[in-house]
Each structure stands twice: as C-alpha cells, then as structure tokens.
C-alpha positions as a Python dict, from the first residue, in 0.01 Angstrom:
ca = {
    (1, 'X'): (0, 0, 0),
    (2, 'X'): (280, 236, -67),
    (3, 'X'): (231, 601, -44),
    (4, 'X'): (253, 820, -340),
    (5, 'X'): (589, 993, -191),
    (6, 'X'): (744, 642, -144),
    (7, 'X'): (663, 569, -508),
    (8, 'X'): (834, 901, -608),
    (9, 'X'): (1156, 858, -363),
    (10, 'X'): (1153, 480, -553),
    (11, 'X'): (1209, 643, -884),
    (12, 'X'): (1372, 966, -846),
    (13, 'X'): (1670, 953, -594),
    (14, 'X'): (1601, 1232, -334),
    (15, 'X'): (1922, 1392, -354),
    (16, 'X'): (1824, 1532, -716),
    (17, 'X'): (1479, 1697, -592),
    (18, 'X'): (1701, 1984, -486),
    (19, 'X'): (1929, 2005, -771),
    (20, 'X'): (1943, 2338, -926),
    (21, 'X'): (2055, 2224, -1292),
    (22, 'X'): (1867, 1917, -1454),
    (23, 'X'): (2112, 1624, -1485),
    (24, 'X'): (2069, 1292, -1660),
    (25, 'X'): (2281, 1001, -1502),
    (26, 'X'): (2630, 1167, -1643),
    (27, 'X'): (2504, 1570, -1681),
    (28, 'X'): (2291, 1734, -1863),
    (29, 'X'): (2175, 1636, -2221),
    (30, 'X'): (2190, 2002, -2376),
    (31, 'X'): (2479, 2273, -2319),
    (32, 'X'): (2438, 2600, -2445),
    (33, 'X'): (2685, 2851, -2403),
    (34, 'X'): (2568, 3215, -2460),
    (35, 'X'): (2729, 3514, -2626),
    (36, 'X'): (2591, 3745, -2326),
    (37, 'X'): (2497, 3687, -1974),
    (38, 'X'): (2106, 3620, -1940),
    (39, 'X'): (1880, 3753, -1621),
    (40, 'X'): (1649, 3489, -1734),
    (41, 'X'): (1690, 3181, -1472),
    (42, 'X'): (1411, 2951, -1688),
    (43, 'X'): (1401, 2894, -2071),
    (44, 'X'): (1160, 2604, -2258),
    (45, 'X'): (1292, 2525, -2588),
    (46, 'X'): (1203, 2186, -2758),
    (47, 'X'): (987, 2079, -2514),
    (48, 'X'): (1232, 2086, -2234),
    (49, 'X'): (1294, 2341, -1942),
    (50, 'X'): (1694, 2522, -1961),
    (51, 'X'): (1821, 2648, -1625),
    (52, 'X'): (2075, 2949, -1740),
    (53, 'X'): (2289, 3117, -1522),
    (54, 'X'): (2485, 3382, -1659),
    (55, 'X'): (2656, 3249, -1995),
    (56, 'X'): (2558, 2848, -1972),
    (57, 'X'): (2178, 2696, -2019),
    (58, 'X'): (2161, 2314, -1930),
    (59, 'X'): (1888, 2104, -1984),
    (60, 'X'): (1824, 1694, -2003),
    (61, 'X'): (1679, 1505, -2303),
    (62, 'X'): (1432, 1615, -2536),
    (63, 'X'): (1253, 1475, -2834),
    (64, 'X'): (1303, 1727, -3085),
    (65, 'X'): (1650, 1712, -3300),
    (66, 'X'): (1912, 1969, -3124),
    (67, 'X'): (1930, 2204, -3403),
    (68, 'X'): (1559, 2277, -3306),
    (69, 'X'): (1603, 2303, -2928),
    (70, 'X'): (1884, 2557, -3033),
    (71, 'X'): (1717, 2762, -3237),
    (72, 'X'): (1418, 2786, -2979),
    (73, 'X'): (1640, 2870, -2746),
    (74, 'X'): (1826, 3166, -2935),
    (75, 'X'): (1487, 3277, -2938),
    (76, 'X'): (1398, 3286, -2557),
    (77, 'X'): (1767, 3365, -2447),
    (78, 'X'): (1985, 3530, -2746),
    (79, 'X'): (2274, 3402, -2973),
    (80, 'X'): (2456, 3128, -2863),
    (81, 'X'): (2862, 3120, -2903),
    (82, 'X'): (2856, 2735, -2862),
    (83, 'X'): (2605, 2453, -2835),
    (84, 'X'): (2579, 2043, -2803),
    (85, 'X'): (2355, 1770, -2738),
    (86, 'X'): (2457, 1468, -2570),
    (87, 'X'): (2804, 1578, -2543),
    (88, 'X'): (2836, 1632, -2957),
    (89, 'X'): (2911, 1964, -2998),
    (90, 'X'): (2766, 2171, -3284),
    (91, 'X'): (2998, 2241, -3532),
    (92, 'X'): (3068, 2624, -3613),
    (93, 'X'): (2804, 2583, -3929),
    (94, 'X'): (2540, 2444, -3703),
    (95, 'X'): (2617, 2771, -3475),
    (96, 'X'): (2541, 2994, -3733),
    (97, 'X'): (2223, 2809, -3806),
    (98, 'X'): (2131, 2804, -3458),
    (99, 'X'): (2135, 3215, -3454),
    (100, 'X'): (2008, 3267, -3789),
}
C-alpha cells in the first residue's frame, strides 16, 4: 500500500512544492501587472490564490471568467495597468473595467 506522500510525489512533481509563483504546465494562467508596487505577498481573487511581488500577481486557473478575477483583484491589490488570462491579454476597455 502506497503511502500518502508517494501518492502526492505521483501527482505533483516535487520540484514544484517549492516554487514560489503557481505555474500550470507553460506559466501561470493569470498575469496581472499593477500600477504600484504591492507589500502584499498573497491575494485570493476568483477563487484562486495570486503571489505578487512588487508590480506582477500570477496565479493558475480559476473557474470564474477573468474579468471577475480582475476586478477581485483590483480590490485586494489596487488598479491594474495590464491584465490576461491564459496568455489573452485584456484589451485597454477590459482594463478600465477591471478598475472601475
């Protein structure tokens, strides 16, 4: 019977436990780029937990539509100057939506 650590290490390669920024298999599923530096290191918008450092917030997949993880995360972090999900990024209309 496997243990419940070899059952982990079988789905989640090891060398991501350490990671600092969430990655899917090609990066990170959100980008947000911020109009100010943020002390905050943690942000939860849409479900999903942002790592920010300084301008950029990444994040992996969520189930909520992007223009919803952006505006909840305007709210926990400020305005954003620039934003995209799955590599699409928002267009400058979406932006202002985002930080209205």
């Amino acid at each position: 019977m496997r243990s419940a650590f070899a059952v982990i290490a079988a789905v989640l390669p090891l060398s991501s436990l350490g990671a600092p920024l969430p990655a899917a298999a090609d990066g990170p599923y959100f980008r947000a780029e911020l109009a100010a530096p943020t002390q905050q290191a943690r942000a939860i918008a849409g479900g999903v937990m942002f790592q920010c450092h300084d301008t950029t917030c990444l994040a992996g997949r969520s189930g909520h539509r992007p223009l919803r993880v952006c505006r909840q995360l305007v709210r926990e972090v400020g305005a954003v100057t620039a934003f995209s999900a799955d590599g699409e990024a928002f267009s400058e209309d979406e932006i202002a939506r985002c930080n209205a």
